[in-house]
TORFI-613629 format. One record per residue (C-alpha): x, y, z; residue number from 1; residue in one letter. Coordinates in pm, 1 decimal. Each point is the difference from the previous one (the first is absolute). Layout:
TORFI-613629
PT        X        Y        Z num residu
PT        X        Y        Z NUM      A
...
//
This chain:
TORFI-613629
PT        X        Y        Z num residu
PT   1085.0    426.1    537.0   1      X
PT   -285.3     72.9   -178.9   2      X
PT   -162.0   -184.6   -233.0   3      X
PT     60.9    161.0   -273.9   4      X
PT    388.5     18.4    108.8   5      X
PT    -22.6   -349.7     17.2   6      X
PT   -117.1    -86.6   -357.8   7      X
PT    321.9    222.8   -106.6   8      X
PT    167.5   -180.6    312.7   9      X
PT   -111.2   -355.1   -177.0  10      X
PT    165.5     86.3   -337.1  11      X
PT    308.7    123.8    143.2  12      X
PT     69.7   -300.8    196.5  13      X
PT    -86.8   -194.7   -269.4  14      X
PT    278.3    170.6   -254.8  15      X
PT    220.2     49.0    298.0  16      X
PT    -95.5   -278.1    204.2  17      X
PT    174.9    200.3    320.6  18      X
PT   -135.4   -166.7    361.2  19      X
PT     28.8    370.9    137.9  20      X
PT   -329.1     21.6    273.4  21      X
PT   -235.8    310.1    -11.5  22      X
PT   -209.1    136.1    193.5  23      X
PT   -254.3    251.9     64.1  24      X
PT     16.0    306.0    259.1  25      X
PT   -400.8     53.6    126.0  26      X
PT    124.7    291.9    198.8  27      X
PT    208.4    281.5      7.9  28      X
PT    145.6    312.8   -170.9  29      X
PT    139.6   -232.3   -307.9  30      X
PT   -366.8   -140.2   -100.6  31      X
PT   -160.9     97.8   -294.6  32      X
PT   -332.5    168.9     69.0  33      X
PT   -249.4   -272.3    -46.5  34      X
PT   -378.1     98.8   -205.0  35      X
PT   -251.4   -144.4    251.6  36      X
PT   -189.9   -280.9    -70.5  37      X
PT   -413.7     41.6   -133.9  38      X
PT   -205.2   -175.9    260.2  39      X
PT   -229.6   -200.2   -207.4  40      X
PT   -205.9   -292.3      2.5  41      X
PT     10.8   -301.9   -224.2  42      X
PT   -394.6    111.4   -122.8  43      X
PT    161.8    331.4   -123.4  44      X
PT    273.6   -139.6   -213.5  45      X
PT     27.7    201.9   -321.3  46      X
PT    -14.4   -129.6   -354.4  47      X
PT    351.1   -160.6   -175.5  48      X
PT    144.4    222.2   -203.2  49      X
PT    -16.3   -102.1   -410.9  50      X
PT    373.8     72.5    -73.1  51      X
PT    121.4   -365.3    -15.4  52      X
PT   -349.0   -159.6     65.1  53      X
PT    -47.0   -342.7   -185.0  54      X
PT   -360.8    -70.7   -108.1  55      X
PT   -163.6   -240.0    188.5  56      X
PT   -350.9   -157.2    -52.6  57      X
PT   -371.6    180.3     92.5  58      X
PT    206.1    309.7    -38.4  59      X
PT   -176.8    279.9   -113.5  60      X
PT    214.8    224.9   -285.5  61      X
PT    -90.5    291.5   -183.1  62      X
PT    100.4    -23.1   -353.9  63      X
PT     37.6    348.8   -230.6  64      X
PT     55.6    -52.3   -375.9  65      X
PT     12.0    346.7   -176.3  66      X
PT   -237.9     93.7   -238.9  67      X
PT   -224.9   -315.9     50.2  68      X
PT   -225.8     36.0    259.1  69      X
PT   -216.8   -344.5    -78.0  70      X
PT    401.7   -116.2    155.6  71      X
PT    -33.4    175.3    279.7  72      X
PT    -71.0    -99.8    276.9  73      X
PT     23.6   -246.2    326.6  74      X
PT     85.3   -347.8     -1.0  75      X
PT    -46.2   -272.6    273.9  76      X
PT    315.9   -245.0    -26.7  77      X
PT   -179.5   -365.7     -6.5  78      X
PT    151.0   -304.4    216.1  79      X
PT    188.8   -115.3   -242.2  80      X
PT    210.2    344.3    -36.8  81      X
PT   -146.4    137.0   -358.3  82      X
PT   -227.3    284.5    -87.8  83      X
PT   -256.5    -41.4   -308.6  84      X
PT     71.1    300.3   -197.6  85      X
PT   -220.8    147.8   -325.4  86      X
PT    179.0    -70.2   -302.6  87      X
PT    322.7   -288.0    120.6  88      X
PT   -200.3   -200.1    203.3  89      X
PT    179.2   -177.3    332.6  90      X
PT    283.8    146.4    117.3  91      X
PT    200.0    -99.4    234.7  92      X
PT    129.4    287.3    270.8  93      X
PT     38.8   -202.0    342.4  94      X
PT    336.3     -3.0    146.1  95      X
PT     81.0    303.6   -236.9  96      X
PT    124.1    353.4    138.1  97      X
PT   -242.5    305.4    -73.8  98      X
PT    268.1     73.8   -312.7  99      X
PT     71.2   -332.7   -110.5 100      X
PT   -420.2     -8.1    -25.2 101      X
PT     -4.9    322.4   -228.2 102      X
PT    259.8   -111.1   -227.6 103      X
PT   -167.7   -342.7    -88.7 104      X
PT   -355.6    152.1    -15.9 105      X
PT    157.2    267.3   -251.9 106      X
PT    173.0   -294.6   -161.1 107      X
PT   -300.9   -173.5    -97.8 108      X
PT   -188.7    274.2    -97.9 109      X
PT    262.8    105.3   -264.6 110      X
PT    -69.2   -357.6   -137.4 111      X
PT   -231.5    111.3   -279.7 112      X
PT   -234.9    182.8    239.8 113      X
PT    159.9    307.2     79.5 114      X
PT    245.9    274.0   -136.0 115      X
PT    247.8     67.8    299.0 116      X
PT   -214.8    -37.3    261.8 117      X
PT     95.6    191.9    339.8 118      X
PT   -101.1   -160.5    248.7 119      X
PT    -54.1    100.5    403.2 120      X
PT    -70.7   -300.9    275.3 121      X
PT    -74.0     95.8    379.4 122      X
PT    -51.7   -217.9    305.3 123      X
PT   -382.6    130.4     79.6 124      X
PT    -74.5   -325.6    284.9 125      X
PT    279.9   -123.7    198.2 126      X
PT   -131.6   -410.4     18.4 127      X
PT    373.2   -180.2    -52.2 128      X
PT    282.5    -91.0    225.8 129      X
PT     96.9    236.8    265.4 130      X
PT    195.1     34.2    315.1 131      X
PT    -89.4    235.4    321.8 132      X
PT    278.5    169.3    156.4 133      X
PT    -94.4    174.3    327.0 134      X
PT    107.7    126.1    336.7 135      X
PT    373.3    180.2     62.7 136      X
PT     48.5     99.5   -375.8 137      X
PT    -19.6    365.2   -184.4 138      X
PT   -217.6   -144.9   -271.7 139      X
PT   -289.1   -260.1    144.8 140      X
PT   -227.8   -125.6   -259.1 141      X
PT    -67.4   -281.7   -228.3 142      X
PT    242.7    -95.7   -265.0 143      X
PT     -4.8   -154.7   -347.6 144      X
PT    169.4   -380.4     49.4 145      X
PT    222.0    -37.4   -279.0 146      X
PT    197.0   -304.8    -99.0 147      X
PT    242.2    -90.8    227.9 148      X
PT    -22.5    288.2    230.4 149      X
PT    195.9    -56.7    349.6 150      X
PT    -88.0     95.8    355.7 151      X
PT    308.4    285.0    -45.0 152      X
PT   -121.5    159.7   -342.2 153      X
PT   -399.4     30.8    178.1 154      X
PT    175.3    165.0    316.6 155      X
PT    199.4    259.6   -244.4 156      X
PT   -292.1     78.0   -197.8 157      X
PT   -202.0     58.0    304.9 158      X
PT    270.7    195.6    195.2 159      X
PT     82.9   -163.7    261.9 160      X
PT    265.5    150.4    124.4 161      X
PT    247.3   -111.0    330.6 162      X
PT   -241.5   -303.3     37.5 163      X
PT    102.1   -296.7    166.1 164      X
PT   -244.6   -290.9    -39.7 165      X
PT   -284.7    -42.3   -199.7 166      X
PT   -266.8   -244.8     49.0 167      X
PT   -174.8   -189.2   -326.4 168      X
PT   -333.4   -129.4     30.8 169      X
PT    -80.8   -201.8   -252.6 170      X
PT   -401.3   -108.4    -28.1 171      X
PT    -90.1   -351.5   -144.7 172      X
PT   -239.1    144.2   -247.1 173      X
PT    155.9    369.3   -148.1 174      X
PT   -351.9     46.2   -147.0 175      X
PT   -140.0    179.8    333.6 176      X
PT    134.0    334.5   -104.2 177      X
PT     45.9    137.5    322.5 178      X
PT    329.3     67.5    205.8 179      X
PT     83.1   -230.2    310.6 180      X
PT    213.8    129.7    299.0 181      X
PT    178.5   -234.4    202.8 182      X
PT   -317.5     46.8    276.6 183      X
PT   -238.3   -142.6   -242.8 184      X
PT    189.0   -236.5   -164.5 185      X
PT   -216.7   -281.7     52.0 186      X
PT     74.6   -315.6   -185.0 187      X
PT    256.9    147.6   -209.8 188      X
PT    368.4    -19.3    -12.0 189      X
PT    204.6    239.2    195.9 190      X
PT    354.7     52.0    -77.8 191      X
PT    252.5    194.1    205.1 192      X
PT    276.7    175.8   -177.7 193      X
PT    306.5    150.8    181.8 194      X
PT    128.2    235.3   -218.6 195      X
PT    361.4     91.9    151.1 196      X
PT     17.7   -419.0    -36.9 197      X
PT   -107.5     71.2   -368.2 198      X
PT    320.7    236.9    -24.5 199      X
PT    225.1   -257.4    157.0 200      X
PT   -112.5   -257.5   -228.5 201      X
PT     60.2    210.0   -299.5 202      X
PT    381.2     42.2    126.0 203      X
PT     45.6   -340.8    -67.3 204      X
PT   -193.2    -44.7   -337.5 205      X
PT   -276.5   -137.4    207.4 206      X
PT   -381.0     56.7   -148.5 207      X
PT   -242.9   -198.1    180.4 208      X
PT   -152.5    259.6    209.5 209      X
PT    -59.1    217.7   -281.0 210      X
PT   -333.6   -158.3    -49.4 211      X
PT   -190.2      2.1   -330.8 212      X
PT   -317.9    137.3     34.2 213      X
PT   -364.4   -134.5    -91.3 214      X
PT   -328.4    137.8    -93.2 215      X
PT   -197.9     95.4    266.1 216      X
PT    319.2     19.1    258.3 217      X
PT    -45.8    285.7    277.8 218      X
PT    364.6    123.5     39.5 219      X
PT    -25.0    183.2    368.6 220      X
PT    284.1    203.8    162.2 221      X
PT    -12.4      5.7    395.9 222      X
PT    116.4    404.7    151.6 223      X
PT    172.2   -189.5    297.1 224      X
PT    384.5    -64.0   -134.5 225      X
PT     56.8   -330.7    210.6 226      X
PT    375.2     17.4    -68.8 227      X
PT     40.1    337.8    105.6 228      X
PT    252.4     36.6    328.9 229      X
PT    126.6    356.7    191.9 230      X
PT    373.6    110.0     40.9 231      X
PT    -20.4    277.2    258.9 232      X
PT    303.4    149.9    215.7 233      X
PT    320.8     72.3   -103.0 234      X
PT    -30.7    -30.0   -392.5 235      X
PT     -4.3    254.7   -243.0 236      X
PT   -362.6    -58.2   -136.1 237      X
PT   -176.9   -174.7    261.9 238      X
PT   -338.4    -90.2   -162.3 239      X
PT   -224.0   -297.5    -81.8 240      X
PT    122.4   -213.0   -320.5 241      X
PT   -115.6   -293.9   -158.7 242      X
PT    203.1   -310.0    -67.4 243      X
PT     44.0   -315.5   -100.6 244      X
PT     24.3   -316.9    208.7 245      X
PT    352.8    -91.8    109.0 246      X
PT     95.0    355.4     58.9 247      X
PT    273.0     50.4    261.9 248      X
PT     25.5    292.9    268.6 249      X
PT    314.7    146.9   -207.0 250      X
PT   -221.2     27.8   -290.9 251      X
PT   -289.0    154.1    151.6 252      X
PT    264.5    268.8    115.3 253      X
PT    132.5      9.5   -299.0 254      X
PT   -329.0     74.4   -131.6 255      X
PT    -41.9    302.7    260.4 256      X
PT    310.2    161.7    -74.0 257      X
PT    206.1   -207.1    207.6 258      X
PT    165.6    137.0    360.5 259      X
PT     46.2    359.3     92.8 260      X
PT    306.5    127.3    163.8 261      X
PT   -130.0    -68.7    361.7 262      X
PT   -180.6   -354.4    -57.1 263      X
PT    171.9   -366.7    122.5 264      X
PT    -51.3   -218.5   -216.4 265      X
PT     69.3   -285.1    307.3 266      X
PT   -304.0    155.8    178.0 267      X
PT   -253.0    -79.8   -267.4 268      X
PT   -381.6    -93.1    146.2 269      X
PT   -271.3   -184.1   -138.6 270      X
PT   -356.9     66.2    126.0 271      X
PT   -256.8   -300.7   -128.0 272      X
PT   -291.1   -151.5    105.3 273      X
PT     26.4   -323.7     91.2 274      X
PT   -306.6   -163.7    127.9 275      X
PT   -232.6    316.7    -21.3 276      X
PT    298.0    133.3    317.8 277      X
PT    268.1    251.0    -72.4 278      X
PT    288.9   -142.2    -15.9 279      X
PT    381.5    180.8    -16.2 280      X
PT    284.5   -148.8   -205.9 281      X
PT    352.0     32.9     35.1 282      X
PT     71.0      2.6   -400.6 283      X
PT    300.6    -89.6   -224.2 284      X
PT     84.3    150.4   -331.2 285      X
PT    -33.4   -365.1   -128.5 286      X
PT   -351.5    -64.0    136.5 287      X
PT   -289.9    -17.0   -193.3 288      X
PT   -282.4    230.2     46.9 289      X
PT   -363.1   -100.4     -1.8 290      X
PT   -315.0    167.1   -129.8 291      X
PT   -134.3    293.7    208.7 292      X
PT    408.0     16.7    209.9 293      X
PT     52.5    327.6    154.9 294      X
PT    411.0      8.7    -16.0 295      X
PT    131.8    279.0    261.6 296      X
PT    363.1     77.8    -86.7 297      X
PT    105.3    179.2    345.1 298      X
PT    245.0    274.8     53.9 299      X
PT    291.1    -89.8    141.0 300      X
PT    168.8    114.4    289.1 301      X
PT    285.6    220.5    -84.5 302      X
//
């Protein structure tokens, strides 16, 4: 599933409140053709985009007021959130959208200053809360924080696609400005995510994975699916899929198409490594498969 199936997936369940599993097929003629992820490193990260940016302090905004030019012009955001602007002093903009910023501005200026003022406010220097989503995702780059914002809603702005885990590191300080990967976390915290653990918790009105985010968090999405297994033999779509924990060898078939005509289903093989050996596995529809399983279904005999 990917993730942006699984924020549609999350509001389903939660007006249908069904326990049916899903999973997602890595492999095969039934997957969606997947856009390739942008290599890019955490220095490169692009700028947030403005559309639901909330002004945050030592931001830098560009302020157009038409037809008075002694108006416009740039404004550094002071520590305490406000702006001093010609004419209505102090105003306070922190903590306000790009919008919500132009309509108070054109609010006080029609206070005895101004007839109709338009007004026009831009983000010129990004300085305020952020987020850097990076790694296995269509759209890496850094993102405005906004109130409340979850670990989900950064990985579906940022494309993330059939992901399953993400990693969070979170540095002590969120004033450093720069990215951290998991390599150089250093003395921050590092939080592991599973994400197909994140869908089973959803299932069951569960939302304590779904982590809120914090300034300065470094949101990183691994390529290597750790949950994904192979289904080879006799199945209709043998191919590598990606599942939850607690899946069972019926449901990984299930998952591949289930049995052709000539496969039996008695004769089912696991191949695992056990101990850094190959080892082979006599398998039962009710076992559970592990991370990385190879399940054989073999033909059978007549």
């Amino acid at each position: 599933m990917t993730v942006n199936n699984l924020l549609l997936h999350v509001i389903v369940s939660f007006l249908l409140m069904s326990g049916a599993p899903a999973y997602v097929q890595e492999g095969g003629a039934a997957l969606p053709r997947q856009v390739p992820a942008t290599a890019i490193s955490p220095q490169q990260l692009a700028a947030p985009s403005a559309d639901d940016y909330t002004i945050s302090r030592q931001d830098v905004i560009s302020v157009i007021v038409i037809d008075q030019p002694q108006l416009t012009k740039k404004y550094t955001v002071d520590a305490d959130g406000s702006v001093l602007f010609p004419l209505v002093g102090k105003v306070s903009l922190g903590g306000k959208t790009l919008h919500a910023a132009e309509a108070e501005l054109k609010r006080l200026l029609a206070d005895g200053f101004l007839r109709n003022p338009q007004v026009a406010i831009s983000l010129d220097q990004f300085k305020g809360r952020r987020v850097f989503i990076f790694g296995n995702v269509t759209a890496p780059g850094t993102y405005a924080l906004t109130d409340g914002m979850t670990l989900l809603e950064g990985l579906v702005k940022a494309g993330a696609g059939a992901a399953a885990e993400a990693v969070i590191v979170r540095p002590k300080d969120p004033r450093g400005g720069a990215a951290l990967t998991p390599d150089n976390a250093g003395d921050a915290q590092v939080l592991h995510v599973n994400l197909r653990e994140l869908e089973k918790d959803f299932e069951h009105g569960q939302l304590s994975r779904n982590v809120t985010l914090q300034d300065g968090d470094s949101i990183f999405v691994p390529r290597v699916d750790r949950n994904r297994i192979y289904v080879t033999g006799q199945v209709k779509l043998p191919a590598a899929y990606s599942v939850p924990e607690g899946t069972t060898v019926m449901q990984a078939i299930s998952l591949a198409g289930g049995f052709t005509e000539g496969a039996a289903p008695n004769r089912i093989q696991i191949q695992r490594i056990v101990d850094g050996k190959l080892k082979t596995i006599n398998a039962k529809l009710e076992d559970i498969v592990q991370p990385g399983d190879t399940i054989n279904v073999r033909e059978r005999f007549f």
